[in-house]
ZAGU-696666 format. One record per atom (N, C-alpha, C, O): residue number from 1; residue in three letters; x, y, z. Coordinates in nm, 2 decimals, decimal comma, padded with zeros to 4 digits, always signed. Each point is the difference from the previous one (the first is absolute). Layout:
NUM; ALA; X; Y; Z;
...
END
This chain:
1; UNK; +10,84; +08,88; +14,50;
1; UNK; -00,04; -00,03; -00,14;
1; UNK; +00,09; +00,07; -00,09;
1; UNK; +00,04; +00,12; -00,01;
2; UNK; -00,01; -00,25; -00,08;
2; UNK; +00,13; +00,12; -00,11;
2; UNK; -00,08; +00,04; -00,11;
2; UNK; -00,06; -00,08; -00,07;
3; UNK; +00,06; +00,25; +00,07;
3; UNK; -00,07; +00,02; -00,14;
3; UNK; +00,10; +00,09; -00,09;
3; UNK; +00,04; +00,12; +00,03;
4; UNK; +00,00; -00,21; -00,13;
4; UNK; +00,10; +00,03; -00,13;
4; UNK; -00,05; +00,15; -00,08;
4; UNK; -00,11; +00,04; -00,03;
5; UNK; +00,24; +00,01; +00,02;
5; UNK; +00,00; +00,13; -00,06;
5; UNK; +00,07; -00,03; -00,14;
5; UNK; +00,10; -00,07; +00,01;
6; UNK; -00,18; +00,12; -00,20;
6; UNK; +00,11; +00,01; -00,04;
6; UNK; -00,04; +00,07; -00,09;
6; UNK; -00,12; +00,03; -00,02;
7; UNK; +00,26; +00,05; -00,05;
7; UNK; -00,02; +00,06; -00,06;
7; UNK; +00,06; -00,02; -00,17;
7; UNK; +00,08; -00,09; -00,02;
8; UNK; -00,13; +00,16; -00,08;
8; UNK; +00,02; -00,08; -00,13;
8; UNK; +00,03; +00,18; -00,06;
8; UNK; -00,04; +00,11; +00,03;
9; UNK; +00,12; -00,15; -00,10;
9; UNK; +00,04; +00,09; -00,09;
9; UNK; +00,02; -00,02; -00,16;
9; UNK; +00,09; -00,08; -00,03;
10; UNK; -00,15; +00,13; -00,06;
10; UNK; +00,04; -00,01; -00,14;
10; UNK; +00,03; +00,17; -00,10;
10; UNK; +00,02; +00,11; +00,05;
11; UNK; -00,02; -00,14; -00,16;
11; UNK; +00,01; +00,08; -00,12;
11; UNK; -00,10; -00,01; -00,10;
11; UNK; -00,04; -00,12; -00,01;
12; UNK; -00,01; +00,20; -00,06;
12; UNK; -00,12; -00,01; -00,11;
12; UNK; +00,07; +00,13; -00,09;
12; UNK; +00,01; +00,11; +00,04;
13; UNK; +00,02; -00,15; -00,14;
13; UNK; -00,04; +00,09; -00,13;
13; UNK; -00,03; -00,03; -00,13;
13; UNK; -00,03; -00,12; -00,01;
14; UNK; +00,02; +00,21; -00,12;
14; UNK; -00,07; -00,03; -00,15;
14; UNK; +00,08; +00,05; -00,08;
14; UNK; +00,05; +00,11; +00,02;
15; UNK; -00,03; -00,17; -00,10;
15; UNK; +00,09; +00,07; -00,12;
15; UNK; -00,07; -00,08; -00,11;
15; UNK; -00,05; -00,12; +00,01;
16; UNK; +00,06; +00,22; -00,12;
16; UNK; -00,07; -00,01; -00,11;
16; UNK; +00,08; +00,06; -00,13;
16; UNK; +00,06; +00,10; +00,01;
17; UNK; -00,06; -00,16; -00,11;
17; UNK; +00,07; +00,05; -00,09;
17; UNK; -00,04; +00,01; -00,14;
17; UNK; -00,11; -00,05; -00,01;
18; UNK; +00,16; +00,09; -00,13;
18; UNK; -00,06; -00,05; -00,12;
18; UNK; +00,04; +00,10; -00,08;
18; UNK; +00,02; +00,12; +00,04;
19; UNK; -00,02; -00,16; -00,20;
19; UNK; +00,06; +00,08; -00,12;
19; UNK; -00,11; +00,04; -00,02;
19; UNK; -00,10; -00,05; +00,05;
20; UNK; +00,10; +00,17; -00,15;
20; UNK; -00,04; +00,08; -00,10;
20; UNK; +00,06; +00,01; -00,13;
20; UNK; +00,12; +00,05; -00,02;
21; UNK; -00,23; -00,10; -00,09;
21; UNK; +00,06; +00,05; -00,12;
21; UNK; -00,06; +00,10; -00,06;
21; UNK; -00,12; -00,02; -00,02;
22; UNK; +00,18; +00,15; -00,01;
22; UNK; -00,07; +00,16; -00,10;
22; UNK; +00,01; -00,07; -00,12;
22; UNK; +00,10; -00,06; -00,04;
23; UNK; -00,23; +00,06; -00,05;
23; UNK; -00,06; -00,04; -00,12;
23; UNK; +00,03; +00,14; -00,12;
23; UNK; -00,03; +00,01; -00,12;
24; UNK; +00,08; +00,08; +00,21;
24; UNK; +00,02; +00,10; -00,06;
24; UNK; +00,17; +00,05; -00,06;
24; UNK; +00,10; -00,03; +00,07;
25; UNK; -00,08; +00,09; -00,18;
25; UNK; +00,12; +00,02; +00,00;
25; UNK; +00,08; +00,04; +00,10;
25; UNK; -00,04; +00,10; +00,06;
26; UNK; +00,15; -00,17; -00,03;
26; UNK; +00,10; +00,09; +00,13;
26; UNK; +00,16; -00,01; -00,02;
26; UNK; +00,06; -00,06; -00,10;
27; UNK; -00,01; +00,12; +00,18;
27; UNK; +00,10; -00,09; +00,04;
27; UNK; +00,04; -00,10; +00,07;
27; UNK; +00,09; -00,07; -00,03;
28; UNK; -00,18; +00,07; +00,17;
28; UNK; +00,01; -00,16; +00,07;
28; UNK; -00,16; -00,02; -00,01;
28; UNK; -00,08; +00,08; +00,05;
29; UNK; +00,05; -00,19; -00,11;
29; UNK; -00,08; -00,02; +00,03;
29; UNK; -00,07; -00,13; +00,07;
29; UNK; -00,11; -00,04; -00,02;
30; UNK; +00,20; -00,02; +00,09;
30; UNK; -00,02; -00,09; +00,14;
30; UNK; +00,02; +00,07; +00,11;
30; UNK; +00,09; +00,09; +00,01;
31; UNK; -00,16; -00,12; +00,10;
31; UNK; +00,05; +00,11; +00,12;
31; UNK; -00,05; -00,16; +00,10;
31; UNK; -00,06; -00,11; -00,03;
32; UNK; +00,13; +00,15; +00,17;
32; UNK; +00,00; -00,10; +00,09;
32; UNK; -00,04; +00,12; +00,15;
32; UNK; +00,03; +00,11; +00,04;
33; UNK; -00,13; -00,23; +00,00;
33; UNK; -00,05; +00,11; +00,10;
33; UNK; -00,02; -00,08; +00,11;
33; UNK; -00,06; -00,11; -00,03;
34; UNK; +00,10; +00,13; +00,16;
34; UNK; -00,02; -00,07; +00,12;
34; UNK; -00,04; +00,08; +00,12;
34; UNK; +00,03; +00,12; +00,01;
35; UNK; -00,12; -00,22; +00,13;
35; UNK; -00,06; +00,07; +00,09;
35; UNK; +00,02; -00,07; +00,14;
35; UNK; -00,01; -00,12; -00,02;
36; UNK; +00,03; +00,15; +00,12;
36; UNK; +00,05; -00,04; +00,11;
36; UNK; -00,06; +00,03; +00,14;
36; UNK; +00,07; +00,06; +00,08;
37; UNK; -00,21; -00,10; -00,04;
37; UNK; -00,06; +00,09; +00,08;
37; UNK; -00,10; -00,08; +00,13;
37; UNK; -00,06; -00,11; +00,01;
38; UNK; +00,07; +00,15; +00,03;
38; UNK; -00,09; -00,09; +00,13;
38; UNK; +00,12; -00,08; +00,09;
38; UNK; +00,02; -00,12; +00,02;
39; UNK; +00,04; +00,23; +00,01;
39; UNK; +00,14; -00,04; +00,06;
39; UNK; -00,04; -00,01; +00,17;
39; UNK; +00,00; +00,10; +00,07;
40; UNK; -00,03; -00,25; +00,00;
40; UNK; -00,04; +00,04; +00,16;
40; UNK; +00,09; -00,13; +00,09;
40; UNK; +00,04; -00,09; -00,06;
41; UNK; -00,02; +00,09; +00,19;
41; UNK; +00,07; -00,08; +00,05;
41; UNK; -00,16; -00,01; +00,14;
41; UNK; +00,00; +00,09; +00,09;
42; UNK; -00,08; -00,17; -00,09;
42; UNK; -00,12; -00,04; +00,06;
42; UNK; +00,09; -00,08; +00,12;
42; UNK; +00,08; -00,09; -00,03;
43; UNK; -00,13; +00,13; +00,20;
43; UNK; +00,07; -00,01; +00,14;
43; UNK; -00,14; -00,13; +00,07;
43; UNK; -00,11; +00,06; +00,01;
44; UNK; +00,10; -00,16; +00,01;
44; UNK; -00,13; -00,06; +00,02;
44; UNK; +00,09; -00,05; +00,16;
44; UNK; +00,10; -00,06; +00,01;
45; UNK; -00,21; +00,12; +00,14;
45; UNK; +00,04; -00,04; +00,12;
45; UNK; -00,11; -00,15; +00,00;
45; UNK; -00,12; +00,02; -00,03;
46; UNK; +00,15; -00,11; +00,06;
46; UNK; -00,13; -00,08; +00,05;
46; UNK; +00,00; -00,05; +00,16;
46; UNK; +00,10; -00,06; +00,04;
47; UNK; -00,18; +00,09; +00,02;
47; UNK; -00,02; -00,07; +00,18;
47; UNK; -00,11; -00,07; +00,00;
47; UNK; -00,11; +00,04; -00,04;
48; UNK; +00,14; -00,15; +00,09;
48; UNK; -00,12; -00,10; +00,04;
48; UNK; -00,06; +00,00; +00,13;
48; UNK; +00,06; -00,05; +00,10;
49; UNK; -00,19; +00,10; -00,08;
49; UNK; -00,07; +00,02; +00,16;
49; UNK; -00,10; -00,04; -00,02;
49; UNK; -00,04; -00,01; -00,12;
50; UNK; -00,04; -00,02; +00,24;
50; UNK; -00,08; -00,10; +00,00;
50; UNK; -00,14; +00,08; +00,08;
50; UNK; -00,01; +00,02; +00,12;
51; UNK; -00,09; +00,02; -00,21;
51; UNK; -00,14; +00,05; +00,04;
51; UNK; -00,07; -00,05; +00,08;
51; UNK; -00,05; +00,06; +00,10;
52; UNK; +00,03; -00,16; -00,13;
52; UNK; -00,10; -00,09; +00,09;
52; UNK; -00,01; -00,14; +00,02;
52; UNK; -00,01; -00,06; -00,11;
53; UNK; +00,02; -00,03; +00,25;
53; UNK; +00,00; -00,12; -00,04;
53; UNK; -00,10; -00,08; +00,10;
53; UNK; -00,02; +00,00; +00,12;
54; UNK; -00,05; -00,08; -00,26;
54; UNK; -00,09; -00,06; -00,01;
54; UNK; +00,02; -00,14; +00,04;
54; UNK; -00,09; -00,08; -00,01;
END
């Protein structure tokens, strides 16, 4: 009986970004701010076997 092995591989991450404006006197008052996180590379084996047959 052939039972198939496979395996899957991907990437997941988040980036987020966005301005600010200071309502206050400044000298800059736009700022740019960005975020980069939930950085993972997820390994999935799958094997197909068979429990019980009915």
């Amino acid at each position: 009986m052939n039972k198939p092995r496979r395996i899957l591989a991907g990437g997941a991450g988040h980036l987020m970004g966005g301005f600010l404006y200071n309502t206050r006197n400044g000298n800059n008052p736009f700022s740019a701010k960005a975020d980069i996180s939930c950085i993972s590379v997820p390994i999935i084996h799958l094997y197909k076997f068979l429990l019980a047959q009915i």
